[in-house]
C-alpha positions as CSV (number, residue, x, y, z in Angstrom):
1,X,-15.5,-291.8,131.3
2,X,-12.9,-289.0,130.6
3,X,-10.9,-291.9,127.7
4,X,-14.3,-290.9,125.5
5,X,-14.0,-287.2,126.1
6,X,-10.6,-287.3,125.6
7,X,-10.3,-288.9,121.9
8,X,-12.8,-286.4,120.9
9,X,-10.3,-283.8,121.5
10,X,-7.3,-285.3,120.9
11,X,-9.2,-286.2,117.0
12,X,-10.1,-282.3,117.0
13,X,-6.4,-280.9,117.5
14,X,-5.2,-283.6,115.1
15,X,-7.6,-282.3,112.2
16,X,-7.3,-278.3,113.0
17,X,-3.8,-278.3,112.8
18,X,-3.4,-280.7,109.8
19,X,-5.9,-278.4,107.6
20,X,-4.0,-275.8,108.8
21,X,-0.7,-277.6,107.9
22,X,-2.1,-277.5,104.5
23,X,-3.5,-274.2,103.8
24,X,0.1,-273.0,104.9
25,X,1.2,-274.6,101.9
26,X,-0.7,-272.9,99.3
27,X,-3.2,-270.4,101.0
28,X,-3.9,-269.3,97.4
29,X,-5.5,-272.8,96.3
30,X,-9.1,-273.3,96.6
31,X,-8.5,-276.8,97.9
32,X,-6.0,-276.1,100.3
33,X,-8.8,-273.8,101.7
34,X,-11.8,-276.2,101.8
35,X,-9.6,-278.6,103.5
36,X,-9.0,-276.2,106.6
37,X,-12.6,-275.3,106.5
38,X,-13.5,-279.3,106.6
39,X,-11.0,-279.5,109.5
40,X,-11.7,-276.5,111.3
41,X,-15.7,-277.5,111.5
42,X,-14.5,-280.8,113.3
43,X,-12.1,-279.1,115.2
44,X,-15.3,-276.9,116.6
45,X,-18.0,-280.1,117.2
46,X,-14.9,-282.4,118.8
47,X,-14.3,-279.2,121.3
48,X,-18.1,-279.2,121.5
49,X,-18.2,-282.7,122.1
50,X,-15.3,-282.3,124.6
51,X,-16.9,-279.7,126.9
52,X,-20.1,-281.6,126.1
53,X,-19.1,-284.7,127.8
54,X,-17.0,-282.9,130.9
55,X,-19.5,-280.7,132.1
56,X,-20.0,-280.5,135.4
57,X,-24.1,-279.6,135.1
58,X,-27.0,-279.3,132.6
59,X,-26.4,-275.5,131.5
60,X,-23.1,-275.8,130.3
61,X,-23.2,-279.3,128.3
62,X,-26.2,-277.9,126.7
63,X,-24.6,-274.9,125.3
64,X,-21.9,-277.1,124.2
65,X,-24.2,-279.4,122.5
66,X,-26.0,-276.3,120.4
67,X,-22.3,-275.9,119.4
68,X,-21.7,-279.5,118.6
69,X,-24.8,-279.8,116.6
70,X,-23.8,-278.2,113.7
71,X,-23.4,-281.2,111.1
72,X,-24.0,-278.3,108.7
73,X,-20.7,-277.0,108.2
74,X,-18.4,-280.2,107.8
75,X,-21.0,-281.7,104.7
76,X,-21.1,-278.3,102.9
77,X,-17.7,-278.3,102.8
78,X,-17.1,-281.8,101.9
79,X,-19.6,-281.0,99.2
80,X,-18.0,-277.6,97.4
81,X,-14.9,-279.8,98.0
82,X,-15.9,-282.8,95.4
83,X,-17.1,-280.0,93.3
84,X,-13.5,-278.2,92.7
85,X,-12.5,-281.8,93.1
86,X,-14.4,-283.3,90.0
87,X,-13.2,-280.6,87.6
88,X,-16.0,-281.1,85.4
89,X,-18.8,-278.3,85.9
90,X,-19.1,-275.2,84.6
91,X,-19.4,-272.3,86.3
92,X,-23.7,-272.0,85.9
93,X,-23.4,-275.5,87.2
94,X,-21.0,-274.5,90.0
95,X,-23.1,-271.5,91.1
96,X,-26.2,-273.6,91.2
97,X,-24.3,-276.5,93.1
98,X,-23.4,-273.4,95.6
99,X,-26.7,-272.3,95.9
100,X,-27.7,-275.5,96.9
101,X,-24.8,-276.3,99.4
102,X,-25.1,-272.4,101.4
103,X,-28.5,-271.1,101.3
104,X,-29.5,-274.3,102.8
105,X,-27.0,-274.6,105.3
106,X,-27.3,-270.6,106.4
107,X,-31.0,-271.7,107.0
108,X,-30.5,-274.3,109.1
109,X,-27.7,-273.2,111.1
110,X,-30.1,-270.5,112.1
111,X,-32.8,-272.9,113.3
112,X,-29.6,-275.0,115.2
113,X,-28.9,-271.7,117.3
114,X,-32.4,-270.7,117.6
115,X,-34.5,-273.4,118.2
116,X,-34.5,-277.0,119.8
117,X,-35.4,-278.6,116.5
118,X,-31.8,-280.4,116.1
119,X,-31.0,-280.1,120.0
120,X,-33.9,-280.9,122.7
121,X,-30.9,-281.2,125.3
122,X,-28.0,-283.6,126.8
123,X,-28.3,-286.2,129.1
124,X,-26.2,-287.5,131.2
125,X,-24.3,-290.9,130.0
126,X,-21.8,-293.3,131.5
127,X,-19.5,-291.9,129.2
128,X,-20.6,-288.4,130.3
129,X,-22.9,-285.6,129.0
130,X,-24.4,-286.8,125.1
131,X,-26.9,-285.9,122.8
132,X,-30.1,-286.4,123.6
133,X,-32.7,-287.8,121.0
134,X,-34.8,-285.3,118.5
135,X,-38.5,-285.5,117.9
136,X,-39.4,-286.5,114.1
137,X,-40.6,-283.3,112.8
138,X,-40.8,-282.1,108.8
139,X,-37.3,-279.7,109.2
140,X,-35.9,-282.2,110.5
141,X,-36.5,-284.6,108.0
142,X,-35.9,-282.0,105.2
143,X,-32.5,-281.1,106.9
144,X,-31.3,-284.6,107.0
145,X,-32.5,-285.3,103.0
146,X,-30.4,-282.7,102.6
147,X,-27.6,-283.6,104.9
148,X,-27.5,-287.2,103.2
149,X,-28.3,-285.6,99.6
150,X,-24.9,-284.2,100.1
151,X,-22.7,-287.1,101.6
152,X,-23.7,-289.2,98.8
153,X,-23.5,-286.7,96.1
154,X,-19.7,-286.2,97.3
155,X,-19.2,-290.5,97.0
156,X,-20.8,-290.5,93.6
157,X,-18.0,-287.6,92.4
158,X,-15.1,-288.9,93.8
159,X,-16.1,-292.3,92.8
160,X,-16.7,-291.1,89.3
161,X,-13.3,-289.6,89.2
162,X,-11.6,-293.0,90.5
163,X,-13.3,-295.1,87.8
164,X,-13.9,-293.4,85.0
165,X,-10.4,-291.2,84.8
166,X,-7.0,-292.9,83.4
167,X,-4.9,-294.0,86.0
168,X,-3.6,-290.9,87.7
169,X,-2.6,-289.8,91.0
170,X,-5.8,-287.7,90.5
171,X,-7.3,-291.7,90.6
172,X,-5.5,-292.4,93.5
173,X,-6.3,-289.5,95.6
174,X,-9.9,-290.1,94.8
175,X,-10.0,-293.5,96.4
176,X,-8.2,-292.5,99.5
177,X,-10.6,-289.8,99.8
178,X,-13.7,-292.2,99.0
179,X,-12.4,-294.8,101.5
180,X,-11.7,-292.2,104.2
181,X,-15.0,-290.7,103.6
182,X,-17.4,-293.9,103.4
183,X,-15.6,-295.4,107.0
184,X,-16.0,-292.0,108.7
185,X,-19.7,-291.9,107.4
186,X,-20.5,-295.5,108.3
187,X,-19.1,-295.4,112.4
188,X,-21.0,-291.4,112.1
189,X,-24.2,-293.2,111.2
190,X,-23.9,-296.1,113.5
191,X,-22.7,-294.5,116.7
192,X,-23.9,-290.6,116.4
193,X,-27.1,-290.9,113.9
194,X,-28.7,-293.6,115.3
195,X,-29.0,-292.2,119.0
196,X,-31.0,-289.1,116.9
197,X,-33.8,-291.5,116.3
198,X,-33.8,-292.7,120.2
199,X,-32.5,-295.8,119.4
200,X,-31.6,-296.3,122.2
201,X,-28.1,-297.6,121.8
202,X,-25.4,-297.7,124.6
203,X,-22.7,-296.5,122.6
204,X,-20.6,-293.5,123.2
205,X,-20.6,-290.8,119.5
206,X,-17.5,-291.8,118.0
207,X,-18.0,-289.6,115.1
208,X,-15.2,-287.1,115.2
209,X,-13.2,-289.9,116.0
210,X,-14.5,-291.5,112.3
211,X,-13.7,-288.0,110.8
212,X,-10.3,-288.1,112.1
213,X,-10.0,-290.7,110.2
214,X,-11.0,-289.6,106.9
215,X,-9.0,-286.6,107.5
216,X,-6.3,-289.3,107.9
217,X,-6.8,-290.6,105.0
218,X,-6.5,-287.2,102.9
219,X,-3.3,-286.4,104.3
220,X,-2.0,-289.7,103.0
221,X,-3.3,-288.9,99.8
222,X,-1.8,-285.1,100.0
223,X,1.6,-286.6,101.0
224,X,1.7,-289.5,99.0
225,X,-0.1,-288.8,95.8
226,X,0.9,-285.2,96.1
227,X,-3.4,-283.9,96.6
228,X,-2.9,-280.7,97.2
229,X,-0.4,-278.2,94.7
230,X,2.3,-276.8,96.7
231,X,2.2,-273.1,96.3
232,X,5.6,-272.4,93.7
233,X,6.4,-269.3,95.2
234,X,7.7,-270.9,98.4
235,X,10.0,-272.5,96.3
236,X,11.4,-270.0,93.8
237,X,10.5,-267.0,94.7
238,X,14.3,-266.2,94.4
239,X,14.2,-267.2,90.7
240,X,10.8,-265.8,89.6
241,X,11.2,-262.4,91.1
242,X,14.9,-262.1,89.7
243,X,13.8,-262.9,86.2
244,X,14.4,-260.4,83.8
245,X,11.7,-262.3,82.0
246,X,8.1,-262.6,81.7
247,X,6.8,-265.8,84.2
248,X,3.5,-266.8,84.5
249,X,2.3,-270.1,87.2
250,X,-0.4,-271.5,85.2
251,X,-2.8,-274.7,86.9
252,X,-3.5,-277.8,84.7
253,X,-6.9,-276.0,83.2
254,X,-4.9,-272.4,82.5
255,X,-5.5,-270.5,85.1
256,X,-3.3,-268.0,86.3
257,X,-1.8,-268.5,89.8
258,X,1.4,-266.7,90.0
259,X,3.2,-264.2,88.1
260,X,6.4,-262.5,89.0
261,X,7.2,-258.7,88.8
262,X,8.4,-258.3,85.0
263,X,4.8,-259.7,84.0
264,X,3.2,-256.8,86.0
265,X,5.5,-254.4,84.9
266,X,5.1,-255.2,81.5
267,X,1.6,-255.6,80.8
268,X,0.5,-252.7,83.8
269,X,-1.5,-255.5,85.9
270,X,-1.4,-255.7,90.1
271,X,-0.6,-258.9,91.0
272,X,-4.4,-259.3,92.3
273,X,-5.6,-258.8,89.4
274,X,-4.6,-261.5,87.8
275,X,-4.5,-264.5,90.1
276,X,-7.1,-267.3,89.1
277,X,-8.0,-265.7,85.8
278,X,-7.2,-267.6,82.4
279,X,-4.1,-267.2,80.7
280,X,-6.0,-266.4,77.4
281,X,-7.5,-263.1,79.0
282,X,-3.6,-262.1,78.7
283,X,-4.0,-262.4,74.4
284,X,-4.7,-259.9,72.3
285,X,-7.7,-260.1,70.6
286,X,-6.7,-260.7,67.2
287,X,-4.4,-263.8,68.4
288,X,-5.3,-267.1,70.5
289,X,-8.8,-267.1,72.1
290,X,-9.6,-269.8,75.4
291,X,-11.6,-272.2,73.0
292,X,-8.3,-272.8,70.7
293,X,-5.8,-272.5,73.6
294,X,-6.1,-276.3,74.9
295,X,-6.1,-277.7,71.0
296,X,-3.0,-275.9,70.1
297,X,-1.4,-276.6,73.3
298,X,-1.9,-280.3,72.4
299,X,-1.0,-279.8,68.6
300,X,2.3,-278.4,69.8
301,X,3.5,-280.5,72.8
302,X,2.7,-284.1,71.5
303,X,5.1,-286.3,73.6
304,X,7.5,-283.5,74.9
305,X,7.1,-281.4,78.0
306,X,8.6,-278.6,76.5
307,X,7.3,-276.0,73.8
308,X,10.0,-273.3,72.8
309,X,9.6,-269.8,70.7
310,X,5.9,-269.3,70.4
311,X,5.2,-265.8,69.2
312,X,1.6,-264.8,70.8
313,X,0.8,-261.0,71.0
314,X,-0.4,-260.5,74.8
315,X,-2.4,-257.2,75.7
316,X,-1.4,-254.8,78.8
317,X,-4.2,-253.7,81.0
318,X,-5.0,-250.7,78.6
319,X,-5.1,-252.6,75.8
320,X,-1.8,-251.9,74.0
321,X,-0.3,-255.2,72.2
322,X,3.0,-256.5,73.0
323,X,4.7,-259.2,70.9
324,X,6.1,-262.1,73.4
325,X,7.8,-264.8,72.6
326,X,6.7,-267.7,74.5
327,X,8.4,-271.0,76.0
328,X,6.3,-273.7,77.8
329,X,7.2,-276.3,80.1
330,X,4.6,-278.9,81.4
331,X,5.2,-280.0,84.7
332,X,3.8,-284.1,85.0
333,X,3.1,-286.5,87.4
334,X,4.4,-290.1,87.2
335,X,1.5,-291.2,85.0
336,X,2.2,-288.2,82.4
337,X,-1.0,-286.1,83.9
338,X,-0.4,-282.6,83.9
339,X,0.4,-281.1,87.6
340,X,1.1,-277.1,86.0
341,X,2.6,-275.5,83.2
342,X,4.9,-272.9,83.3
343,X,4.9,-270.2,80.9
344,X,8.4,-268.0,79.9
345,X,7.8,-265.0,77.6
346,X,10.5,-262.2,76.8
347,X,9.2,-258.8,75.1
348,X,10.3,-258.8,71.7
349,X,9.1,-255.0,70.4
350,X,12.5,-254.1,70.2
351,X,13.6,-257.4,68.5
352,X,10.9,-257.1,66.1
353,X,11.8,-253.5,65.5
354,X,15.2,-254.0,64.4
355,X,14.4,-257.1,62.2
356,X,12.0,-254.8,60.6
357,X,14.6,-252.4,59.7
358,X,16.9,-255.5,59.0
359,X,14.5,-256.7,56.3
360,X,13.9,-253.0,55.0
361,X,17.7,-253.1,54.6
362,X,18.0,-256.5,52.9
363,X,15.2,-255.6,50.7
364,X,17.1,-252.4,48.9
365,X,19.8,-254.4,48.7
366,X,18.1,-256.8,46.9
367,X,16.6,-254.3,44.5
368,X,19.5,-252.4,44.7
369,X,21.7,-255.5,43.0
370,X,19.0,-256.6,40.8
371,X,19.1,-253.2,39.4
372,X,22.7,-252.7,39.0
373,X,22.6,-256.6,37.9
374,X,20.3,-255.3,35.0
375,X,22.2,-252.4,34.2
376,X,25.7,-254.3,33.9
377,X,24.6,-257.0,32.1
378,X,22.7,-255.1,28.7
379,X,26.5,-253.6,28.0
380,X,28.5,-257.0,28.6
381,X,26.0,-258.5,26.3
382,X,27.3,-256.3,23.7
383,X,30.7,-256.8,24.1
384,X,30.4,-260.4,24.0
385,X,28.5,-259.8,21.0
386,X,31.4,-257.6,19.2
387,X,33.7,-259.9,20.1
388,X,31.9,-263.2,18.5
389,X,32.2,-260.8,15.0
390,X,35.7,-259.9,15.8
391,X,36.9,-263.4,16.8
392,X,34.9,-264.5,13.5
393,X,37.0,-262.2,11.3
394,X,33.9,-260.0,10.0
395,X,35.6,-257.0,9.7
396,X,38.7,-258.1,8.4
397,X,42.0,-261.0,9.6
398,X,43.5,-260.7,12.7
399,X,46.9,-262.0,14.1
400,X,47.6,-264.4,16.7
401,X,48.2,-261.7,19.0
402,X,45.1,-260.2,18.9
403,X,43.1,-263.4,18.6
404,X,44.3,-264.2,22.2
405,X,43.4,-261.0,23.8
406,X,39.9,-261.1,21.9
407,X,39.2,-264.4,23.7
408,X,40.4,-263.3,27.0
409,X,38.3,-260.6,26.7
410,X,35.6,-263.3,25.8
411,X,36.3,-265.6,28.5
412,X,36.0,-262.6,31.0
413,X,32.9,-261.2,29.9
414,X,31.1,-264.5,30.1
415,X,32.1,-265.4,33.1
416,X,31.1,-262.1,34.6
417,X,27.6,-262.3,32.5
418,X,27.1,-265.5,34.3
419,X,28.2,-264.3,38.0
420,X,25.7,-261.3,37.2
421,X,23.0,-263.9,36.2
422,X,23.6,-265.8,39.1
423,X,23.3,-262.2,41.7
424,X,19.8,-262.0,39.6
425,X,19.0,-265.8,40.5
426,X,19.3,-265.1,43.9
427,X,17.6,-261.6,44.4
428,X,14.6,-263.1,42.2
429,X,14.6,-266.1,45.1
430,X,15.1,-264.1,48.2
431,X,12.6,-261.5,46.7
432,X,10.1,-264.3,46.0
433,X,9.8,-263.1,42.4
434,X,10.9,-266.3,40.8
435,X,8.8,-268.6,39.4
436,X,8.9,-272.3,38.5
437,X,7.2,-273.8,35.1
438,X,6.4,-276.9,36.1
439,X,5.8,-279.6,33.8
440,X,5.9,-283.3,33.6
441,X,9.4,-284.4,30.9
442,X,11.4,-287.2,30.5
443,X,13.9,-287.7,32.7
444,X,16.4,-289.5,30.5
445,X,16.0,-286.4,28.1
446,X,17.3,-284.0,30.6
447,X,20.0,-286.1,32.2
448,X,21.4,-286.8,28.1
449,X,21.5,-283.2,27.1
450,X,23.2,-282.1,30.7
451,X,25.8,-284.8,30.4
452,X,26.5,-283.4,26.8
453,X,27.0,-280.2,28.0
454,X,29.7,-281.6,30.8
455,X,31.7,-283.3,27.7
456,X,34.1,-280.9,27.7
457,X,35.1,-281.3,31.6
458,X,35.4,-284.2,32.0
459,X,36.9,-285.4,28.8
460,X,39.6,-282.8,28.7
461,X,40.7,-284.3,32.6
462,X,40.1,-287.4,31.8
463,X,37.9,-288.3,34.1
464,X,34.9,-291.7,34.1
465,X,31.6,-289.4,34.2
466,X,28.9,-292.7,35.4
467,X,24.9,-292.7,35.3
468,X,23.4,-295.2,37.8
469,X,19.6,-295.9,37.9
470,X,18.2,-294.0,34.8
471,X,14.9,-295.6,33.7
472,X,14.6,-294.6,30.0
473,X,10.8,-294.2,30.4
474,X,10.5,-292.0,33.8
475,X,8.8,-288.9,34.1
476,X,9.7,-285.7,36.4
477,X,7.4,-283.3,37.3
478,X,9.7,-280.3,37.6
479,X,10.9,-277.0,36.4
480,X,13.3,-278.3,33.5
481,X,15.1,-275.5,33.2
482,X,15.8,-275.3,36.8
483,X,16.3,-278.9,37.2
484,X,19.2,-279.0,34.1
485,X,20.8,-275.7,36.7
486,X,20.4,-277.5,39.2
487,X,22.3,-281.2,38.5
488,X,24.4,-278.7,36.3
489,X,25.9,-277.0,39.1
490,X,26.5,-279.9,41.1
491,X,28.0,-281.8,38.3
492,X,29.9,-279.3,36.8
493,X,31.4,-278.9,40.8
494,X,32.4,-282.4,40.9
495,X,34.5,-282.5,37.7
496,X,36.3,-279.1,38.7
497,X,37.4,-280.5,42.1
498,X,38.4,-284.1,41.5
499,X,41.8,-284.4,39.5
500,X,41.7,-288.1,39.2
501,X,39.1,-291.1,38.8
502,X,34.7,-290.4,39.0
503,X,31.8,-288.8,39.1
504,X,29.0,-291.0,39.7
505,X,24.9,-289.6,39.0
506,X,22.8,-292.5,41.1
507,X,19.1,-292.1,40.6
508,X,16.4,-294.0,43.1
509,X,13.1,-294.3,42.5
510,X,10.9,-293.8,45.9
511,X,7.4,-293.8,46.0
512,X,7.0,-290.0,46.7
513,X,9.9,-288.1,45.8
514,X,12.8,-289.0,43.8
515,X,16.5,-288.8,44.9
516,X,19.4,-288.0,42.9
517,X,23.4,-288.7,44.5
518,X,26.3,-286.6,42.8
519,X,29.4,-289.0,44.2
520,X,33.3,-287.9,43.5
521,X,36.7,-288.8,44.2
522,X,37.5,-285.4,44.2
523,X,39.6,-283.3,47.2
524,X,36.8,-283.8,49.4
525,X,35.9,-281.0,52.1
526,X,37.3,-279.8,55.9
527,X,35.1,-280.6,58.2
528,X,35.6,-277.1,59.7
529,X,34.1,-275.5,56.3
530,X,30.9,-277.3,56.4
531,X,29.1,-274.5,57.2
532,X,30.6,-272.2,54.4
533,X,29.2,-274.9,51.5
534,X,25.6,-273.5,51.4
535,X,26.4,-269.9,51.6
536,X,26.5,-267.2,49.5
537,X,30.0,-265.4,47.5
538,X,31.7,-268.2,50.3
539,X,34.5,-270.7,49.5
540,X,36.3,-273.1,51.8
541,X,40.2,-272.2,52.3
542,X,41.9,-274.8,50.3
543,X,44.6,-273.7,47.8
544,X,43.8,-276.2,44.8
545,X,39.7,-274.5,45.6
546,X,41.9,-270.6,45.6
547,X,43.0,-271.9,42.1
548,X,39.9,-272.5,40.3
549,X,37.6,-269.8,39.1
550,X,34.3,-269.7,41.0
551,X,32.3,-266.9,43.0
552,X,30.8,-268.9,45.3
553,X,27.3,-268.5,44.3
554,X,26.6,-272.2,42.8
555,X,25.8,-274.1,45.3
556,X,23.8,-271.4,47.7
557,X,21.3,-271.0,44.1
558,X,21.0,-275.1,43.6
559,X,20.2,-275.6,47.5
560,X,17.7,-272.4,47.0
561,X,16.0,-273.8,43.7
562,X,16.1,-277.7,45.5
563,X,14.0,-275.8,48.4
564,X,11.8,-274.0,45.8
565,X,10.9,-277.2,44.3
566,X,9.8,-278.5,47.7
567,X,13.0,-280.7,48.2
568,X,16.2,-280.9,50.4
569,X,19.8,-281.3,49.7
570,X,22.3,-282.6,52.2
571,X,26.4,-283.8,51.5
572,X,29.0,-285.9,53.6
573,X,32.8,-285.7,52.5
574,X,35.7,-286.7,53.7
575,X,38.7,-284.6,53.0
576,X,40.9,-285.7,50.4
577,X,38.8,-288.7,49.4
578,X,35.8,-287.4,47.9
579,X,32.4,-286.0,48.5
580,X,28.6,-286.6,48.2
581,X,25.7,-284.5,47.8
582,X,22.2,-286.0,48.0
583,X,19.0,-283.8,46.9
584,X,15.6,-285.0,46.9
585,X,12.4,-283.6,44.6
586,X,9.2,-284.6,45.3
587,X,7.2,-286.7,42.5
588,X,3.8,-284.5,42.7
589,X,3.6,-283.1,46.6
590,X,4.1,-280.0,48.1
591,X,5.7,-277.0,45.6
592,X,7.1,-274.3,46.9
593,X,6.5,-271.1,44.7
């Protein structure tokens, strides 16, 4: 009967062209590969079984069965597929695994085209020209151990990989697979197998039928739970070849499998070269090796999908090191399982050049001011000095007139002595050359002598100076010198800019840090000069600010000292009713020196 004949074939051209459906998709993936292979092998035995069952005589179904006998192929490669499959072998594991899937099969592929041992000839069916029955012989019995060894080997991995992995489409593709694999095995073994051990069972083989089916099955598992990676550069091979960036295709376990031409160019690889090897071959030795890569990928990510501005040194071909910095993007699956990860770098020599030149530049600037800082400030000191004995009438009385222009000069020559001071504070900060004393004091101490020194400010103004919060017994752990500059500063700010009503300290208590408010009714500040508070010899654009002395230092040094003590400061304001700036310090954690 021709219907038999016919779904043999008809189950043939449905598998070739679906494995070759797939491979067209992604030649470069081993899987896609194995697939075709797995198809193409029952596209050859249902031909086989075809011409087997059509023959018009003896001669020709027999060399049709010799073909059709070749079980061999399909099980190896059902077997290297649950290998690549599973994921979990090494590559000593994988060679052995190999070993033990091809030699075999080489062997007794030979003895199927040699001998009768698997093949003693067709005979003539209703259904046409089958298989005729094997005698029991030690091969044989070896070939099918191995045969079945295989089949269920394959189960137990993709059975593994659907029970004991999270729920994944990796999970799902594994019990398609399973399913397909364990219904084409069972109608194999009870139509084809059992007419090898004469039997003696009417039935026509209906086991390329049974593997149609289990290919069936995989290609719902490829379309639906998305089996088998796409290859990207069918997709955006516009985009990665017109990148004037570095971008490397990496799989789930790191492995290189597309790069576009800036990679090459830049690091002096072929394209070859570098498919399928791990990305950490790319780092230069002194940086990132493959047994860290996978921890500090996690330790990075966490929750996001996106890693941005990781500087890695990568090595060309010849072994020169290029700095790169690096973006990554994880590309997931519905259940948050990695699918690929695609890695961005941009060559940064010249970047790195110029901030090298940058920082040679800032730091003669810095020693540059510090020294001209030093040199300015031993002169002013005297004329302070000779003015104190002047202004003290030491050397004899002096009239109103010059009294005045003796404490201008005073007036001036402090203030400059403590903008100079101030230039020193900073270089000493940038330069990492100031230190912090720290030690533990009382808080309400420092807060009472600071407030005595604001007297004058506030007093002659007019202004309510309040202290919430103070605990008479607390200790800080802190550099008071720094700490008295510090609330100074901010203090002394407040009472210059607010011309009517409060300053308000507020102290809290927290169990690791302590945190200190500075509240005013002052002018307040433009929102469009926020980012001009924290910076250095810069002042907002305000007239009644234009009208009070200041160089614009203060509050860049108290955010710098704040940072050094291993605390933040942050403000709000609203312009013309006021402003707040809130610093933290911690009570004993991280110091900053």
């Amino acid at each position: 009967m021709l219907i038999f004949a016919f779904l043999s074939l008809v189950g043939s051209i449905f598998s070739f062209f679906l494995g070759v459906f797939v491979y067209s998709k992604n030649p470069k993936e081993k899987l896609n590969l194995l697939f075709m292979l797995f198809c193409s092998s029952f596209f050859i035995m249902g031909l086989a079984e075809y011409g087997m069952r059509t023959a018009d005589n003896y001669e020709i179904a027999l060399i049709w069965a010799k073909i059709g006998s070749l079980h061999m192929f399909p099980v190896s490669f059902l077997f290297h597929f649950s290998i690549i499959f599973f994921e979990k072998f090494n590559k000593i594991i994988k060679k052995l695994l190999y070993l033990s899937i091809y030699f075999p099969a080489a062997f007794f592929i030979n003895l199927a085209l040699s001998t009768d041992i698997f093949e003693k000839g067709p005979i003539k069916k209703y259904w046409g020209w089958t298989f005729g029955a094997q005698d029991s012989s030690l091969v044989l019995n070896i070939y099918y151990f191995w045969m079945f060894g295989l089949i269920i080997f394959s189960f137990i991995l993709f059975f593994w990989t659907y029970y004991k992995k999270p729920i994944s489409n990796k999970t799902y593709q594994a019990k398609f697979i399973l399913a397909g694999s364990l219904i084409s095995f069972l109608i194999f073994y009870f139509t084809d197998f059992t007419n090898f051990f004469s039997f003696q069972i009417e039935i026509p083989e209906f086991g390329i039928f049974g593997f149609t089916i289990c290919v069936g099955f995989i290609a719902y598992a490829m379309v639906k739970y998305q089996l088998f990676v796409l290859d990207f550069s069918n997709i955006t091979d516009k985009i990665m070849y017109g990148l004037s960036d570095a971008l490397i295709l990496l799989s789930p376990n790191h492995k290189i499998k597309d790069v576009n031409q800036t990679t090459l160019r830049l690091l002096d690889y072929q394209k070859k070269e570098l498919i399928d090897q791990p990305i950490y071959t790319l780092f230069s030795e002194d940086d990132i090796k493959n047994s860290e890569f996978n921890e500090f990928l996690k330790q990075k990510i966490g929750d996001s999908n996106f890693i941005r501005d990781i500087e890695k040194n990568f090595k060309t071909k010849y072994g020169k090191r290029i700095p790169f910095s690096m973006s990554i993007s994880f590309v997931k699956d519905n259940w948050g399982e990695i699918q690929g990860i695609i890695v961005i770098g941009r060559d940064i020599t010249e970047y790195k050049k110029v901030m090298n030149e940058i920082l040679i530049a800032s730091q003669f600037k810095t020693e540059l001011m510090s020294s001209v800082s030093h040199e300015l400030r031993t002169p002013l000191n005297s004329i302070i000095g000779f003015t104190d004995l002047l202004l003290e009438q030491v050397y004899g009385p002096l009239n109103d007139k010059q009294i005045d222009f003796l404490q201008d000069i005073q007036f001036s020559s402090e203030y400059l002595l403590n903008l100079i001071n101030n230039i020193l504070d900073i270089t000493k900060i940038d330069s990492g050359k100031l230190k912090l004393n720290f030690e533990r004091i009382n808080l309400s101490y420092l807060i009472y002598q600071i407030k005595t020194s604001l007297v004058p400010l506030y007093s002659s103004k007019n202004l309510d100076f309040n202290i919430e919060g103070l605990n008479g017994k607390a200790s800080v752990y802190m550099d008071a010198i720094r700490f008295k500059e510090i609330l100074y500063n901010l203090l002394s700010n407040a009472f210059k800019y607010t011309l009517e009503g409060s300053v308000t300290l507020k102290i809290i208590e927290n169990e690791d840090f302590w945190e200190f408010k500075v509240r005013d009714t002052g002018i307040g500040i433009d929102k469009k000069d926020y980012n001009l508070i924290f910076k250095a010899f810069k002042r907002v654009s305000n007239p009644i600010v234009s009208s009070i002395n200041g160089s614009g230092l203060g509050l860049s040094i108290t955010k710098k000292l704040i940072n050094l003590h291993g605390g933040n400061i942050t403000f709000s304001s609203e312009l013309g009713k006021g402003t707040v700036f809130t610093f933290t310090i911690p009570k004993k954690g991280k110091i900053i020196q």
